[in-house]
C-alpha positions in Angstrom: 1.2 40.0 29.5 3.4 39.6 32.6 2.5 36.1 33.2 2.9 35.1 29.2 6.2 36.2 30.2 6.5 34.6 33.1 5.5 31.5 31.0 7.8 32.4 28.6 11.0 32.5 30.6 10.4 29.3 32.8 9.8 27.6 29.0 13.1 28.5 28.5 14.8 27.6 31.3 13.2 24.4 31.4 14.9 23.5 27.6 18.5 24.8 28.6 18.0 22.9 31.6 17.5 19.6 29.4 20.2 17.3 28.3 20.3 15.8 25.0 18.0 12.7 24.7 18.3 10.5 21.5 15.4 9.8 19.4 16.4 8.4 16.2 19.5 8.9 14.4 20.9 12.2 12.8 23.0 12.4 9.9 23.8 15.8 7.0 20.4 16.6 6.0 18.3 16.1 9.3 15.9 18.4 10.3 13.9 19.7 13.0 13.8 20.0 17.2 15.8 17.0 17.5 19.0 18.3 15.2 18.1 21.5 17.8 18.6 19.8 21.0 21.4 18.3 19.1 23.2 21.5 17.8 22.7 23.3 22.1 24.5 19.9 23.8 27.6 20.5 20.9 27.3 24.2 21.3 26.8 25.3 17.2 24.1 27.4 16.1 20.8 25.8 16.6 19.0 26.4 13.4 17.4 23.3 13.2 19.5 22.1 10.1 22.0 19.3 10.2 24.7 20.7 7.7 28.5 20.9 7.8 29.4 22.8 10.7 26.9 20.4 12.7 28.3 17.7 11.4 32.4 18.8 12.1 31.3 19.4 16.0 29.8 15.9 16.1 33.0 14.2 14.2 34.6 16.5 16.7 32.9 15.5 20.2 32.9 11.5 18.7 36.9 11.6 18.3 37.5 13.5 22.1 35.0 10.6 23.2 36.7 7.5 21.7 33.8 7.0 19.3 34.3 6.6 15.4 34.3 10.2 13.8 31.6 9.7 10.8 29.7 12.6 11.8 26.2 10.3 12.2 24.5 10.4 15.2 23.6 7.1 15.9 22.9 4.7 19.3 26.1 5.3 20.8 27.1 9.0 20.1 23.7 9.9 21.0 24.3 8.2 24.8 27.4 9.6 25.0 25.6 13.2 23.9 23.1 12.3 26.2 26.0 13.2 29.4 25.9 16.8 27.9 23.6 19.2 29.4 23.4 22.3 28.0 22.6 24.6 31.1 21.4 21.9 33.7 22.5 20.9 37.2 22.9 17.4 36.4 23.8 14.9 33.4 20.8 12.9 31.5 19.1 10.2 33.7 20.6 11.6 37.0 18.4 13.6 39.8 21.5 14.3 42.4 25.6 14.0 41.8 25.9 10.7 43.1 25.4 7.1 41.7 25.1 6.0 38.0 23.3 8.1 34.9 19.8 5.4 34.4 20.0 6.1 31.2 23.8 6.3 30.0 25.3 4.6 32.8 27.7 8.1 33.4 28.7 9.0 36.8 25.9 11.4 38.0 29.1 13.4 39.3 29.6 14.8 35.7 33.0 12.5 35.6 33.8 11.0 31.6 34.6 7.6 32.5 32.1 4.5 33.2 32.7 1.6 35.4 34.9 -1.2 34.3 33.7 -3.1 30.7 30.8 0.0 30.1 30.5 1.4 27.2 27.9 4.2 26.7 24.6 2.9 26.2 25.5 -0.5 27.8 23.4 -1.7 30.2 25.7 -4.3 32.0 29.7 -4.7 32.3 31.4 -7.1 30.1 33.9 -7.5 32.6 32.5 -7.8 36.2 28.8 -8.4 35.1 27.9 -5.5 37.5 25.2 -2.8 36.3 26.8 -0.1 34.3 24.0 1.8 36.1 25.9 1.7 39.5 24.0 -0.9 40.8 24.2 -4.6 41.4 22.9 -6.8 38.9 22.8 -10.4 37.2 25.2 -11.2 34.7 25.8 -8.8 31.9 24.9 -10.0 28.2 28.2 -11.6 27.0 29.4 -15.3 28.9 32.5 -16.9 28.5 35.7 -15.6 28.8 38.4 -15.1 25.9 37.2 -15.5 22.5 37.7 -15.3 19.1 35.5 -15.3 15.5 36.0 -17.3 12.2 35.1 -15.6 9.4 34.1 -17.4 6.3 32.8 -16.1 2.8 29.1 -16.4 2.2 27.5 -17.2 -1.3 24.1 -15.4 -0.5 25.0 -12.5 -2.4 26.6 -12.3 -6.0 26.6 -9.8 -8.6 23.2 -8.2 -7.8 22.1 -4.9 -10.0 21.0 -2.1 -7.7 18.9 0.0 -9.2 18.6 3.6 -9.2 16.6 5.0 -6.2 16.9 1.5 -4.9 17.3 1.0 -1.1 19.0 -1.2 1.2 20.0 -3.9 -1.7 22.2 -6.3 -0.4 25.4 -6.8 -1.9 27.8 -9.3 0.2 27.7 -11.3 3.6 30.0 -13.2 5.5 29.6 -15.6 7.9 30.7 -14.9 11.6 31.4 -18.0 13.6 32.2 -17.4 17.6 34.4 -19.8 19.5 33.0 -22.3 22.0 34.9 -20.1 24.6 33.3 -16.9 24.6 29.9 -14.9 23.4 31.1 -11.6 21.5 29.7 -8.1 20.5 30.6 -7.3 17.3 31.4 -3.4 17.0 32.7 -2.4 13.8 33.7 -3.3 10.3 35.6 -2.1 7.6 34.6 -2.2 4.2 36.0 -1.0 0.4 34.8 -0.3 -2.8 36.3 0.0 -6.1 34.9 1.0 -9.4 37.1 -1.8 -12.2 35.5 0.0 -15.5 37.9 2.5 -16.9 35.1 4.6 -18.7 32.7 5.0 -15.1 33.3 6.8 -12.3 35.0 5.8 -9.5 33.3 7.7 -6.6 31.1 5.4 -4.9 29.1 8.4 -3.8 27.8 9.5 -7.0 26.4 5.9 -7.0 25.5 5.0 -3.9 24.1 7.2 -0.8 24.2 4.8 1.9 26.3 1.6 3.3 24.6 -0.6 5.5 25.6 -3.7 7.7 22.4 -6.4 8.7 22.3 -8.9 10.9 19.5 -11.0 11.7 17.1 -8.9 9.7 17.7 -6.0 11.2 19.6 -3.0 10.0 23.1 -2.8 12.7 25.1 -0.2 11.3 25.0 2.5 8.4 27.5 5.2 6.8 27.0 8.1 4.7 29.1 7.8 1.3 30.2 11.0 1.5 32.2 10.4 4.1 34.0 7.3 2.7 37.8 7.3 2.7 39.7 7.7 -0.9 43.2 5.9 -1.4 43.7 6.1 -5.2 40.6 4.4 -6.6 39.1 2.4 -3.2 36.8 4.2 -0.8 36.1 2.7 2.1 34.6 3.6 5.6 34.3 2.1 8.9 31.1 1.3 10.0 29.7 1.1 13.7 27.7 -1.7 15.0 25.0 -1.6 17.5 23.6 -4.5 19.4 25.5 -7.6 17.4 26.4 -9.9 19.5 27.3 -13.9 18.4 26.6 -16.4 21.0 29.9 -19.1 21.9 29.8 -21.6 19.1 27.4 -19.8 16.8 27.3 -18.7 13.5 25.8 -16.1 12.4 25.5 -13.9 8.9 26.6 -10.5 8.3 24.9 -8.7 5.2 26.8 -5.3 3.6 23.8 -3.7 1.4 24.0 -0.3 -0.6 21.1 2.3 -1.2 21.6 3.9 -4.9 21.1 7.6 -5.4 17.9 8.4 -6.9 18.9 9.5 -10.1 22.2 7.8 -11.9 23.9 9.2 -15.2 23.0 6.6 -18.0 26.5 7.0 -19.1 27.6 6.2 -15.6 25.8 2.5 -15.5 26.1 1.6 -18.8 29.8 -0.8 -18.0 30.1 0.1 -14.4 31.7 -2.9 -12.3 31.9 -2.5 -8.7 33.3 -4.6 -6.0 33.1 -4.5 -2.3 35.3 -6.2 -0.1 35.7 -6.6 4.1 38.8 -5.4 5.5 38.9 -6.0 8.8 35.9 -6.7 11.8 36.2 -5.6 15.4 34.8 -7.6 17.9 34.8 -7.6 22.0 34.6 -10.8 23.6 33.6 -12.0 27.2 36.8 -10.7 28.8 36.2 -7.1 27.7 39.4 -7.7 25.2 38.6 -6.4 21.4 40.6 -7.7 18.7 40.3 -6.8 15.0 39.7 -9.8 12.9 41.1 -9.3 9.1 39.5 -9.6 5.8 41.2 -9.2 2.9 44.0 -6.9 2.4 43.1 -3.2 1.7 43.4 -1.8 -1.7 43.1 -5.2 -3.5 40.4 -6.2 -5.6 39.1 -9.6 -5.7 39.6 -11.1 -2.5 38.2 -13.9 -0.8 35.1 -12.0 0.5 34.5 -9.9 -2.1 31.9 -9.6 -4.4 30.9 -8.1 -7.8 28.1 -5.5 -7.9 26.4 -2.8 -10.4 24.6 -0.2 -10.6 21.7 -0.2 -13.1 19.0 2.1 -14.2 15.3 1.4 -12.0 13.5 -0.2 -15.2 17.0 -2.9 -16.0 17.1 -3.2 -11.7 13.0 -3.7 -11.4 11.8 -5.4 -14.9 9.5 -2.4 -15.5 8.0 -2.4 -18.6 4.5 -1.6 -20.3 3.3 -3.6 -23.0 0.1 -3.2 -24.9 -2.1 -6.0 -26.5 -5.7 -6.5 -28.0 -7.9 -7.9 -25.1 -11.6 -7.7 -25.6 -12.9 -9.9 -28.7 -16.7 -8.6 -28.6 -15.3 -5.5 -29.2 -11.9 -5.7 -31.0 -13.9 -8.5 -33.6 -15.5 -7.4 -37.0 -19.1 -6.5 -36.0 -22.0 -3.8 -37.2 -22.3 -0.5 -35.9 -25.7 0.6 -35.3 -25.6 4.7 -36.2 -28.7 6.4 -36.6 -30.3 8.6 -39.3 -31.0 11.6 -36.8 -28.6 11.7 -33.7 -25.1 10.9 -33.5 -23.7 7.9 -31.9 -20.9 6.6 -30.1 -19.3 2.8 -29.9 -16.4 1.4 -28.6 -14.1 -0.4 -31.7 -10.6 -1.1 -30.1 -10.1 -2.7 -26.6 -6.5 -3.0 -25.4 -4.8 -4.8 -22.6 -2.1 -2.6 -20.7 0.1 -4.9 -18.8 2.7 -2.7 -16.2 5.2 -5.0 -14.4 8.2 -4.3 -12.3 7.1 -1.0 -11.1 4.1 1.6 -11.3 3.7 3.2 -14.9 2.5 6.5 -15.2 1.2 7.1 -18.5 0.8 10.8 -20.0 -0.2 10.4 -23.6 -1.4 8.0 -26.0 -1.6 8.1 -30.0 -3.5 6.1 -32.4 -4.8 6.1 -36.1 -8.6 5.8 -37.2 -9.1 5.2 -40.7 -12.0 4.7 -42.7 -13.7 4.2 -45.5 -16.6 4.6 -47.8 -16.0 8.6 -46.6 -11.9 8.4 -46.8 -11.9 11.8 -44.5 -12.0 10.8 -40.9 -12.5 14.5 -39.8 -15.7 14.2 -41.8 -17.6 11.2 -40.2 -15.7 10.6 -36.9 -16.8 13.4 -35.0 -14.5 12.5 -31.4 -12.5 10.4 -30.1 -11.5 9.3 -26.3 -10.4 6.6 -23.7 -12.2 5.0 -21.2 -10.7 2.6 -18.1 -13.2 0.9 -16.0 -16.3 2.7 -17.5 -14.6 6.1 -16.7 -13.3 8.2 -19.6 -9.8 9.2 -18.5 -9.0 11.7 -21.7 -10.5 14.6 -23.3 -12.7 13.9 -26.0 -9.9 14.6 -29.2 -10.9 15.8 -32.2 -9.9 13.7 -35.4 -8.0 15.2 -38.7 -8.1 13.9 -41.7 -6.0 11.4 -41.6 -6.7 9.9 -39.1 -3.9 10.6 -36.0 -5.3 11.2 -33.1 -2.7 12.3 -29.8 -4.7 11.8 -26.2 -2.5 14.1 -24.1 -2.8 14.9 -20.3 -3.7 11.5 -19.3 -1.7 11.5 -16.1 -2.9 7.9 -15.4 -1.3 5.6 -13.3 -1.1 1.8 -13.7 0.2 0.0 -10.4 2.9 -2.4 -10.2 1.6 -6.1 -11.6 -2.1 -4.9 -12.8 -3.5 -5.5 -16.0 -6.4 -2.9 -17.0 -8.5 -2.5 -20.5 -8.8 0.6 -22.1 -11.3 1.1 -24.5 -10.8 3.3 -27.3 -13.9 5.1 -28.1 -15.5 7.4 -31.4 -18.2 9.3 -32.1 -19.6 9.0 -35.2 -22.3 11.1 -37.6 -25.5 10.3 -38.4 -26.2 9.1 -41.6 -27.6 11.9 -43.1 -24.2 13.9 -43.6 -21.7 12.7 -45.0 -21.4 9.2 -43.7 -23.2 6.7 -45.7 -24.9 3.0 -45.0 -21.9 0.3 -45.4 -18.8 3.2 -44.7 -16.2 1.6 -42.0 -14.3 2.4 -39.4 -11.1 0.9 -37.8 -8.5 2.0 -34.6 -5.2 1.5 -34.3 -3.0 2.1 -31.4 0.5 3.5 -32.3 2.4 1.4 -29.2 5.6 3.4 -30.0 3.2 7.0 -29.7 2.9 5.9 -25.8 4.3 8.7 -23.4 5.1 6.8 -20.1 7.3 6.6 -17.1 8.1 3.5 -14.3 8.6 4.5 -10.6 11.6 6.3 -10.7 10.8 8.9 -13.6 12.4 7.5 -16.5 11.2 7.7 -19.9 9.8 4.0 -20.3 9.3 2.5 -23.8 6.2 0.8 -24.5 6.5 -2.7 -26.0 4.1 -5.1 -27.9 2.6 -4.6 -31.9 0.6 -2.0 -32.7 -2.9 -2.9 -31.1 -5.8 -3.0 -34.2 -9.3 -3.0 -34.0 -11.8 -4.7 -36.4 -13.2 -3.2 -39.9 -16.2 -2.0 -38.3 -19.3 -1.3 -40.8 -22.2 1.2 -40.3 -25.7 0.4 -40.7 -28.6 3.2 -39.5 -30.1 -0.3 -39.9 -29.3 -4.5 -40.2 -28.9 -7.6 -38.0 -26.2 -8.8 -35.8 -25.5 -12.2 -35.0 -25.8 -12.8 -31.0 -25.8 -16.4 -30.3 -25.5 -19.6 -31.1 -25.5 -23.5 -30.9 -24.5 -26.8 -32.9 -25.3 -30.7 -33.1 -23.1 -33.1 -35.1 -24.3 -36.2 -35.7 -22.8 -39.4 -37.7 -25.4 -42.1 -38.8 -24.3 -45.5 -40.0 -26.9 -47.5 -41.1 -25.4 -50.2 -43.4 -21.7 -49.3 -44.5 -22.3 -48.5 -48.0 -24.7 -45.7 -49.2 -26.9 -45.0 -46.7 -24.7 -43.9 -43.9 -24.2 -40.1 -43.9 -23.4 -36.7 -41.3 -25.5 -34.6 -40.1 -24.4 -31.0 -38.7 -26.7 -28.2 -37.5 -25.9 -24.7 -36.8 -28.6 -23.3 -34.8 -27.8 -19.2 -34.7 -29.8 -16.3 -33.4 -30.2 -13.3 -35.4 -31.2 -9.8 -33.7 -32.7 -6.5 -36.0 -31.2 -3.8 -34.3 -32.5 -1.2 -36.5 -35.9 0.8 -37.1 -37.7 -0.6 -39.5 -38.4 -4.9 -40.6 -35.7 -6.6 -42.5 -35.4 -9.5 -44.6 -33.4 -12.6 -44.8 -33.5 -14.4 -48.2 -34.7 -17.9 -47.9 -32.1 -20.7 -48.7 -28.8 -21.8 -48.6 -25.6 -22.2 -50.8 -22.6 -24.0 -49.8 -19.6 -21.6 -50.9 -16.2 -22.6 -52.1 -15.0 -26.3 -52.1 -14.7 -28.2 -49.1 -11.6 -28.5 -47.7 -9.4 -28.9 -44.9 -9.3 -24.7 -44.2 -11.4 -22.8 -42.1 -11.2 -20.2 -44.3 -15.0 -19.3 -45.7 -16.0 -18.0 -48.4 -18.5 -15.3 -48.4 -22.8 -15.6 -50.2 -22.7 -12.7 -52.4 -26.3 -11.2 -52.6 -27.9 -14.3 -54.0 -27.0 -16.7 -52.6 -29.0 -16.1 -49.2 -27.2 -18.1 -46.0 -23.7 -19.3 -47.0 -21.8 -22.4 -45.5 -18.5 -24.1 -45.7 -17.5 -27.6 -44.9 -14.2 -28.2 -43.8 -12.8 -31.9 -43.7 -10.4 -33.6 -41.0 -8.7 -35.5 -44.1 -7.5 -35.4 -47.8 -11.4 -36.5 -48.7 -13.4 -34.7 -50.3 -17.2 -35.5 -50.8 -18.7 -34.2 -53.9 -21.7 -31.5 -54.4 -24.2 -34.3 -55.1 -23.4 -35.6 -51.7 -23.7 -32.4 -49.6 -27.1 -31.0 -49.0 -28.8 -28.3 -46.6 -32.2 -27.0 -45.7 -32.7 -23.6 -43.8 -35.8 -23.7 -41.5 -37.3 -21.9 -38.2 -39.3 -22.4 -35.3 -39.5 -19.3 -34.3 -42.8 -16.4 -33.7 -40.4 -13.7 -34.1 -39.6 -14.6 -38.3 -42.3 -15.3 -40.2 -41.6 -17.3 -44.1 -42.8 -14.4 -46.5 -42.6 -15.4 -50.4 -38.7 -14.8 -50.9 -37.3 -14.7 -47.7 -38.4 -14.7 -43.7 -39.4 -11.8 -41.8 -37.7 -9.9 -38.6 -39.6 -7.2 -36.8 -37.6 -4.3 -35.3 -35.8 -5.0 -32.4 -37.0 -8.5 -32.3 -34.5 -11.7 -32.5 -35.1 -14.9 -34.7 -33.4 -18.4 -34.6 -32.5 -20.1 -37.3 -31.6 -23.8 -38.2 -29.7 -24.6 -41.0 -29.1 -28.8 -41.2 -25.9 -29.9 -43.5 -26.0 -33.4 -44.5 -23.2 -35.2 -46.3 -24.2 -38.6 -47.7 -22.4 -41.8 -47.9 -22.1 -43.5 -52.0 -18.4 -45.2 -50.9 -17.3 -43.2 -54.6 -15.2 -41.4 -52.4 -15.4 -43.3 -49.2 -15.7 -41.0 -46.3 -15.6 -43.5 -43.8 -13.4 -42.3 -40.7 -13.1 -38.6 -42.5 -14.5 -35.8 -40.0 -16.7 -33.1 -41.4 -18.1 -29.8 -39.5 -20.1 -27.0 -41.3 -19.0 -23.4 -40.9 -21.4 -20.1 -41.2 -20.3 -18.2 -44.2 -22.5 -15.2 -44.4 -25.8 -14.4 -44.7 -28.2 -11.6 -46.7 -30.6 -9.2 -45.8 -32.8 -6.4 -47.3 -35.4 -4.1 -46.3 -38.4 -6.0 -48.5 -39.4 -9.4 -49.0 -36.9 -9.8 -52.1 -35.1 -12.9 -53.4 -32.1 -11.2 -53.2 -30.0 -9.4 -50.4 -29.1 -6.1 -50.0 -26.5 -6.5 -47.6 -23.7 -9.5 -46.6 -23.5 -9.8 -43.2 -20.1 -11.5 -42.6 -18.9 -9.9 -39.3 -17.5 -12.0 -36.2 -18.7 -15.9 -37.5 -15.3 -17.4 -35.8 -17.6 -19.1 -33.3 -20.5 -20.2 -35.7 -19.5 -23.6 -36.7 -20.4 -26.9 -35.3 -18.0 -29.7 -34.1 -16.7 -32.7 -36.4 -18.9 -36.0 -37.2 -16.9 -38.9 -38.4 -18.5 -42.2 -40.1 -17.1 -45.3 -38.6 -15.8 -47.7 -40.9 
């Protein structure tokens, strides 16, 4: 115990003993053993807390040591704090009384003043080019003698939007040209705000947080808003520089830029108009002389440096949005859903692209609308509902009403800033012995406006596109499904007259996803008139496989010259009496050859034709007529046009 206390005491010693060294700078709202060491060298209560009274002792210790009084400890009020000791023998960077402080360039002695063209924190006179360290040394950092600065107007900035929660968004620059006669340190500016709208605010700090001066890419000088001068309408502040120096006959760009507060009325930005404008720069040239260049003339808007500014909300300043659009085809197209007589099944029916740009978008809840039919009660036959990103469901499975409205809430899902991810909306649907019955469908939409998000800063974001909607899926316990496919188109021209004609093959596979054999009627019937559409017409049961010719002209070739003949080649269907046999589970291919003949009563000479698939049947026994149309997803069955040259 007595040497923990022993310990304990030399621990403290050692920290009164310790001057103030800077580590970063300190401003109202710091935190922490730094704003400590800071609050013993001024002598306040060292609670570790940055707040008024800290900040009125440093304002106070800046003015007594010739420093600007903004209350931020920055480069050169820390070097001048770092002379204060707050119980030790000797000032920072000094191990006796005599010679320079290494670190400060302070007399060791505990005297206030530095050698000749020091200032604190300097590590070489601008004057004699001796070491403000109290030794001898080359040349300090500015050459030349007297000098002066030209400042002209730079277009690089001009009526940006600064968002809310935006940082460091640069607002004005001017260009700082040094005479041939001198290099100079730049060491403060003035700037000023005004608010022109008479509707907004005109406190800068309920818009802003922070001013900041760059140069060279790097960040020179900053002030607090809330310490911003008020003369009528204009605030304005003078701003410290550290490190700027232009070289003789240099130009150089100086870069004002504003952080916004994190969260701005709506009210507030809706007409704002800002301006800021330079007043006046101080600069020190070779000589050690400084000299205040002037900008434009205090409390007057519009002058020749200054620029227009406003403040906007984050999604305006960013571009955030959310929009929401079909993506995948295989799913989002009309197909066949394969339920089952004995155990419920689940398929996806509506894929969707969401699209976040400008900023992250969280996204909370999501609505859509599943409707049905055959069984008109949704709650009957659609047992659940969810969503699923990536292969991982990211909702709870929902129950579905009747009606059909469905709200997945919770989601708490996060889309980065520029990605593009599909979400697939997923149901679960009864088995055919309930209440759903062979041929009942099923559809999704997405309600866009239902969406629940927000973009980076928090803000309620609207979600834009058309609602997102799904195919007319049908239910089969069992059928086919159409899974590939190929085409030839071939023009023939024998002699010019009646024996030329087209030929156009559509070669399709067709897959029996069910339990038991089905059937597909032998023949073919060409549907509707040809014509220049794409539109089909659907077989009905009779009429087996179903095609459509469409025409690249006016032209139209009668019945007698358009023929087709449906045949196979493969093990897997097998010709029975009426129509051509499919296993369970196995997949067929089929070819069915168009031709359209040549009689020149209508010429079809330089005319394109192409067959589409229309349909085609099937049934559960080897019958003449189907049981079933299958019609889903065909856009891609159709062959490419044949034309007969003239």
């Amino acid at each position: 115990m007595i040497v923990a206390a022993v310990v304990v005491a030399f621990a403290m010693f050692a920290t009164t003993a310790l001057a103030y060294t800077q580590m970063g700078t300190l401003r109202v709202g710091s935190s922490g053993s730094q704003v400590v060491s800071l609050q013993a060298a001024l002598g306040v209560g060292a609670d570790g807390s940055f707040g008024p009274i800290t900040k009125a002792a440093v304002m106070a210790f800046q003015s007594s040591h010739g420093l600007v009084a903004d209350g931020v400890v920055g480069p050169l009020t820390g070097a001048a704090l770092g002379g204060v000791a707050s119980g030790g023998s000797y000032p920072a960077g000094c191990s006796s009384s005599s010679g320079y402080s290494v670190t400060t360039g302070l007399p060791c002695s505990g005297g206030g003043s530095l050698p000749a063209g020091c200032m604190p924190g300097y590590a070489f006179s601008s004057t004699t080019g001796m070491s403000c360290t109290g030794g001898a040394a080359p040349a300090g950092p500015l050459a030349g003698g007297t000098g002066s600065i030209t400042l002209t107007a730079s277009g690089s900035y001009s009526s940006e939007n600064v968002g809310e929660g935006d940082e460091d968004i640069k607002v004005m620059a001017v260009e700082v040209e040094a005479d041939n006669g001198s290099d100079v340190q730049l060491l403060s500016t003035k700037v000023e705000f005004i608010q022109d709208t008479a509707g907004d605010p005109k406190q800068i700090w309920k818009y802003a947080s922070e001013v900041s001066v760059w140069f060279d890419g790097e960040k020179v000088g900053s002030a607090d808003t809330d310490g911003f001068s008020k003369s009528g309408n204009y605030y304005s502040a003078t701003i410290p520089l550290d490190g700027v120096i232009v070289r003789a006959g240099k130009k150089m760009e100086l870069a004002f830029s504003v952080s916004a507060q994190s969260s701005l009325e709506s009210t507030d930005i809706d007409t704002d108009d800002w301006n800021i404008d330079l007043i006046n720069l101080r600069f020190q040239d070779a000589d050690g002389i400084v000299i205040s260049e002037s900008g434009d003339a205090a409390a007057t808007a519009g002058g020749t440096y200054a620029k227009t500014f406003d403040f906007d909300s984050f999604a305006t300043a960013t571009g955030a949005s959310l929009t929401l659009t079909l993506e995948d085809d295989a799913i989002n197209d009309v197909h066949l859903l394969d339920v089952d007589d004995v155990l419920d099944t689940s398929h996806a029916i509506t894929s969707i692209l969401m699209d976040a740009s400008g900023s992250d978008i969280w996204v909370d809840e999501m609505v859509s609308t599943i409707t049905t039919n055959g069984e008109t009660d949704e709650s009957v036959i659609v047992i659940s509902t969810w969503i699923e990103v990536a292969g991982v469901r990211i909702s709870d499975k929902e129950d579905v009403i009747a009606g059909g409205a469905v709200t997945y809430n919770d989601l708490d899902y996060t889309i980065s800033a520029g990605d593009e991810e599909e979400w697939i909306f997923w149901v679960e649907m009864q088995d055919v012995n309930g209440d759903l019955d062979n041929g009942d469908d099923v559809q999704l939409t997405v309600d866009t406006s239902g969406t629940v998000a927000q973009d980076g800063s928090g803000d309620t974001l609207t979600a834009a596109g058309t609602d997102p909607v799904g195919g007319v899926h049908i239910m089969h316990d069992n059928g086919i499904r159409l899974v590939g496919n190929s085409q030839v188109a071939t023009a023939f021209t024998i002699d010019g007259v009646n024996n030329d004609r087209v030929e156009l093959e559509l070669i399709f596979d067709v897959f029996n996803y069910g339990d038991v054999t089905l059937y597909i009627p032998d023949g073919d019937t060409l549907t509707g008139t040809p014509s220049t559409s794409a539109t089909t017409t659907a077989p009905s049961t009779t009429q087996e496989v179903g095609y459509h010719i469409q025409t690249s002209g006016t032209v139209t070739p009668p019945s007698a010259q358009v023929s087709a003949v449906l045949t196979e080649t493969d093990d897997d269907l097998t010709l029975e009496t009426n129509a051509y046999e499919l296993k369970s589970g196995k997949t067929g291919t089929f070819n069915l050859k168009v031709t359209i003949s040549a009689d020149e009563n209508p010429s079809i000479d330089n005319v394109g034709f192409r067959a589409l698939l229309a349909g085609l049947g099937w049934a559960t026994s080897d019958v003449a007529t189907a049981a079933v149309v299958y019609t889903a997803n065909l856009g891609d069955y159709k062959t490419n046009y044949a034309t007969i040259a003239d």
